[in-house]
C-alpha positions in Angstrom: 0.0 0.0 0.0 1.6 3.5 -1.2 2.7 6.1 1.9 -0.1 8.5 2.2 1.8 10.4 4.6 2.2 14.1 3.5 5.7 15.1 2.7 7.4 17.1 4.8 9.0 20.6 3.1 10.8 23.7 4.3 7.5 25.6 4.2 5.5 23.1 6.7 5.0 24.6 10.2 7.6 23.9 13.1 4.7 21.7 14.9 3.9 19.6 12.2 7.9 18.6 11.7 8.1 17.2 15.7 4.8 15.6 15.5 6.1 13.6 12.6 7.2 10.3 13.0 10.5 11.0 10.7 10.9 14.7 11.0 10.6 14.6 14.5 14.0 12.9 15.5 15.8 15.0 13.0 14.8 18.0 14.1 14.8 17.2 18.0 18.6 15.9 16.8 19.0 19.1 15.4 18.2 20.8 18.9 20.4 18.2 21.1 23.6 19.5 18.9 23.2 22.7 19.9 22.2 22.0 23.8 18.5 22.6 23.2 15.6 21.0 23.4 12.2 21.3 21.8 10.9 23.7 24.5 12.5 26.2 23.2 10.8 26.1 19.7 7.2 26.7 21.4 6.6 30.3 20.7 7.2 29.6 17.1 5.6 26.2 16.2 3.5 27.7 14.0 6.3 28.8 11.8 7.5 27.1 8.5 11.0 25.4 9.2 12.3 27.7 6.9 12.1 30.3 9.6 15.1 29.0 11.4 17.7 29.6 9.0 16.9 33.9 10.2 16.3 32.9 13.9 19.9 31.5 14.3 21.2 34.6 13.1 23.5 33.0 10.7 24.5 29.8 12.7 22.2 28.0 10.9 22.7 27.7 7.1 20.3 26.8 4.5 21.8 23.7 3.6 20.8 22.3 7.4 17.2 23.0 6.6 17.4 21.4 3.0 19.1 18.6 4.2 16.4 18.0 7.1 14.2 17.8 4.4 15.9 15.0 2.4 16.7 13.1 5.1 12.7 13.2 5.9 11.3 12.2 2.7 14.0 9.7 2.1 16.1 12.0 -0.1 13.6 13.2 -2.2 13.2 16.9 -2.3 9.0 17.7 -2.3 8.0 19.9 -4.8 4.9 21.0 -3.3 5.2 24.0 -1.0 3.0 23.4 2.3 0.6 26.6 3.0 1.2 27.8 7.2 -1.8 29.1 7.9 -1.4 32.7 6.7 -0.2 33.9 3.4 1.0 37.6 2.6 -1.9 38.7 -0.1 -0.9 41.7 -2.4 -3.8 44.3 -2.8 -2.6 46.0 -6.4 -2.4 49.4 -6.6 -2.4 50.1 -2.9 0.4 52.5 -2.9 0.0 53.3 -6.7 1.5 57.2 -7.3 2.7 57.0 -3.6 6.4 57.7 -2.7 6.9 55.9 0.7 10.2 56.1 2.8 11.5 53.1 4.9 14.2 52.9 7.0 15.9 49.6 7.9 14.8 48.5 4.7 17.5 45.7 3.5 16.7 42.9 6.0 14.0 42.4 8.4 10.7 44.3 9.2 11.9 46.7 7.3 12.3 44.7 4.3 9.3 42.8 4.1 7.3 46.7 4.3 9.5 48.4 1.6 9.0 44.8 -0.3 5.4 45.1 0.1 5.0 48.4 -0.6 6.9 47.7 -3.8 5.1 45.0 -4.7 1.7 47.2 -4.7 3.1 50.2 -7.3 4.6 52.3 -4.5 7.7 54.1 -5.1 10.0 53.1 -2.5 12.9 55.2 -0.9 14.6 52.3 1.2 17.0 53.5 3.6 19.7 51.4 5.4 23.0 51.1 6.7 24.6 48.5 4.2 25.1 49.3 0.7 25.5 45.6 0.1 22.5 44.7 1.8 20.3 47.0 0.0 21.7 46.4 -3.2 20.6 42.6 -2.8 17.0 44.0 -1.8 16.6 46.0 -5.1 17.7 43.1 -7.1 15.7 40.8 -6.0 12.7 43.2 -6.8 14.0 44.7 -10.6 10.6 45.8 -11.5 9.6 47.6 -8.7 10.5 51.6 -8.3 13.2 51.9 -5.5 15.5 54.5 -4.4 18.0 53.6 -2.7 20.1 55.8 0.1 23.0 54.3 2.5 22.7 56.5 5.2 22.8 57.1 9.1 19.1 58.6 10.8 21.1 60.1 13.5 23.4 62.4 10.9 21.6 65.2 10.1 23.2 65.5 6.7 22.5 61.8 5.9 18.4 62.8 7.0 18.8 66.0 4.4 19.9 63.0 1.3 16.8 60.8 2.3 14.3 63.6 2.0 15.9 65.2 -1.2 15.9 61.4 -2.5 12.1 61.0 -2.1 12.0 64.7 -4.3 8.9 66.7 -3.5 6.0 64.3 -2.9 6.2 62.1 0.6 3.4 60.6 1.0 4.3 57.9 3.7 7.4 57.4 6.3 8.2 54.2 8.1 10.2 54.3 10.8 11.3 50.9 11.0 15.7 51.0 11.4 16.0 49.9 15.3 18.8 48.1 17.6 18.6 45.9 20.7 20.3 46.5 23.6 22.0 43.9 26.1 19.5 43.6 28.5 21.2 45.6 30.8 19.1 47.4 34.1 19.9 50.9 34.6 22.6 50.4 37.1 24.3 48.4 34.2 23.9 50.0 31.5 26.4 52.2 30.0 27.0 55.2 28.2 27.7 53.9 24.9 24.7 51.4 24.8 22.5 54.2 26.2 23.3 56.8 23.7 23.6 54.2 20.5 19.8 52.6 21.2 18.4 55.9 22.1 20.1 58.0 19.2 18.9 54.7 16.5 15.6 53.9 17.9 14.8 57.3 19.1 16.7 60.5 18.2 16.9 58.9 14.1 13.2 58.8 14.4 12.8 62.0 15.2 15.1 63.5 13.1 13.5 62.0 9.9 10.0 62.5 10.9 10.9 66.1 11.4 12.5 66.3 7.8 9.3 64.7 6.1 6.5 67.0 7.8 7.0 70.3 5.6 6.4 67.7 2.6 2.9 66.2 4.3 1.6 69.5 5.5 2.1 71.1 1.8 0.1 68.3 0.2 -2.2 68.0 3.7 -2.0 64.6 3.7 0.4 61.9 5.1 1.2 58.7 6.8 3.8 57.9 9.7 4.5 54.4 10.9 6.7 54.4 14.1 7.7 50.9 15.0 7.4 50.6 19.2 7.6 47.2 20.4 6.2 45.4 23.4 9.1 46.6 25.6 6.8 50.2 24.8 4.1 49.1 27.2 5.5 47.3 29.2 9.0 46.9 31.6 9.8 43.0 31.1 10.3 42.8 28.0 14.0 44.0 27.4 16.6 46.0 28.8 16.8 49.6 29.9 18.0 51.5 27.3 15.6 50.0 24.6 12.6 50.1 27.1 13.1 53.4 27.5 13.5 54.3 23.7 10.5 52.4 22.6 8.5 54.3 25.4 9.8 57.7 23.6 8.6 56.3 20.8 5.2 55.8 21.7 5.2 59.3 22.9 6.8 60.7 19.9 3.5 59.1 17.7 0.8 60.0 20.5 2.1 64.2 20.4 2.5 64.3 16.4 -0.6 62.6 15.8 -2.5 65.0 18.3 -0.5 67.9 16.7 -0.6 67.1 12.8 -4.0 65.4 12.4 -6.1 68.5 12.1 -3.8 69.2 9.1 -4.4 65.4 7.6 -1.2 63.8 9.0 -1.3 60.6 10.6 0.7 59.5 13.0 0.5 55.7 14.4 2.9 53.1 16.0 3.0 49.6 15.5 4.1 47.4 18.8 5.5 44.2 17.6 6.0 41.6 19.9 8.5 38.1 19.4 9.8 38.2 15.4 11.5 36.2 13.4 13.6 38.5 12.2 17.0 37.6 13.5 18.4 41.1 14.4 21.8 40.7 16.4 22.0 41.2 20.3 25.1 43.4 21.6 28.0 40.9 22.8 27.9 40.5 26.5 24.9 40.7 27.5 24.0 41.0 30.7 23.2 38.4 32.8 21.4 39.9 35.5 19.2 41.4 32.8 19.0 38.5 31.0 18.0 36.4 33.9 15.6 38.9 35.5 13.5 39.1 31.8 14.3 35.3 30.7 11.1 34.1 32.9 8.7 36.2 30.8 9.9 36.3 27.7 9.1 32.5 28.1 5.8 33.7 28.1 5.6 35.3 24.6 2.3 32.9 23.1 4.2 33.2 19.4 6.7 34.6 17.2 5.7 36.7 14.0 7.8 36.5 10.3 8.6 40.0 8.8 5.8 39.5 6.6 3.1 39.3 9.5 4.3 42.9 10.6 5.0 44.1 7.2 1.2 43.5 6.9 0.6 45.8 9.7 2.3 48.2 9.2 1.5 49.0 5.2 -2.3 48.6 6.7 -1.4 51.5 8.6 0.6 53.3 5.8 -2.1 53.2 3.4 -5.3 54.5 3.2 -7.0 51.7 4.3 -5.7 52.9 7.9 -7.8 56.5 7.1 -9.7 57.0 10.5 -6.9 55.7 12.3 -4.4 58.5 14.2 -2.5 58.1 17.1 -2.8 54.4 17.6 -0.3 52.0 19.0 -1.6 49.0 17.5 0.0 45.4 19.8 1.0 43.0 16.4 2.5 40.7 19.2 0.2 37.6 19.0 -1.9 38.2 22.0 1.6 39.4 24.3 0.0 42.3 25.7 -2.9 40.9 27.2 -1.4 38.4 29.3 
């Protein structure tokens, strides 16, 4: 009697792979290499296996995963791609005759927006720190209208190239470029951390935001995503330095909306919880921190892919986000009710 058993790819959720009778051992073999165990894959069993290879941060190559999925359909790769439960769907024409800037925009969050954003006619001004990076973004996109600038968001002169890049017409910022910190309480943390996280996540926001504004209030219209995070609402969810710049944050979108709707700006934050994005932590981080925070960021009920915020966040880009101003809207899975 043939297999019936649905093959196992790259795409099929996290879960699926440890409740399979082959795909199971391999992937709890996978864990025991690196002194884990499955525990710590529970916030993001619903995730395709795929996921991993941007979780690791670059300890886990592609080849790992492909192999995996050899080794589990007896060394035959699938050719059918498993569907996860949610997939990104393109509205056309969303951002059509729209010039949208994004920071952060060659990995990450801030990919998956200025991809998106692409992807429905926008014309994207992607802004990030790595020429390579971005270069690798465009290309992978040739038909879409990007812009690109390598450029700093706490240099006032780098701000000044980003908005003469976008030309007249901004009709949408996201403020997506951000930076961890190590977890550090105050009485730990030091100057250079303090004044890096706050001058990235903060300051660079600022700064931009205030470059855009004569644009929006000449055409009396305009959009402004900030992105907050969960350690905006809360104290336990990361260290000192980035809780406090994700709080500014959140203040820095409540007093702009307040100020600039009346003039048809608005000005909303997006709050994202766990994400698979793999953005680097800060060596040494600290371990009082860390084990102070470890506890409840056990507690996070899942873990998000780029593409889950980037759907957010264009929502609140666009006009489909038209009566909404001031909002800081939780895209954390359910985090911020617990």
């Amino acid at each position: 009697m043939a297999n019936e058993r649905e093959p196992l790819t790259a795409n099929s959720p996290i879960g699926r792979w440890l409740d399979d009778p082959e795909g199971g051992p391999l992937v709890r073999g996978l864990l025991a290499a690196s002194g884990a165990d499955e525990s710590t894959l529970a916030p993001i069993k619903g995730l395709p296996l795929q996921q991993l290879v941007a979780l690791s941060q670059g300890q886990l190559p592609q080849s790992v995963v492909d192999d995996l999925v050899l080794k589990a359909n007896g060394g035959i790769m699938p050719e059918a791609a498993e569907s996860t439960g949610w997939t990104e769907k393109i509205t056309p024409g969303r951002f059509a005759g729209k010039t949208v800037i994004v920071t952060g925009a060659a990995s990450g969050i801030g990919r998956a927006t200025a991809s998106r954003v692409a992807r429905e006619g926008g014309r994207v001004v992607a802004v990030d720190v790595s020429a390579e990076r971005l270069q690798e973004f465009t290309g992978s996109l040739p038909d879409a209208e990007i812009v690109t600038v390598v450029g700093d968001i706490t240099k006032q002169d780098d701000v000044d190239a980003i908005v003469a890049a976008a030309g007249d017409r901004i009709d949408a910022l996201a403020n997506v470029a951000g930076v961890n910190d190590d977890f550090s309480p105050l009485h730990e943390t030091s100057d250079a951390t303090w004044e890096r996280v706050i001058g990235i996540n903060l300051t660079g926001a600022f700064k931009l935001t205030r470059a855009v504004l004569p644009a929006m209030l000449a055409a009396g219209a305009g959009s402004v995503v900030n992105i907050a995070s969960e350690a905006g609402i809360r104290g336990n969810a990361s260290g000192n330095a980035y809780t406090v710049s994700k709080h500014g944050v959140i203040g820095l979108t409540r007093s702009a909306a307040f100020m600039y709707g009346p003039q048809g700006i608005r000005v909303n934050a997006v709050a994202p919880g766990g994400v698979a994005t793999g953005i680097p932590f800060p060596p040494n981080v600290s371990q009082a921190g860390s084990a102070r925070l470890q506890p409840f960021q056990a507690m996070i009920p899942t873990v998000a892919t780029a593409e889950q915020l980037a759907a957010s966040i264009t929502f609140l880009l666009s006009d489909d986000g038209v009566n909404v101003n001031g909002a800081v809207l939780p895209s954390d899975g359910g985090w911020s009710v617990q």
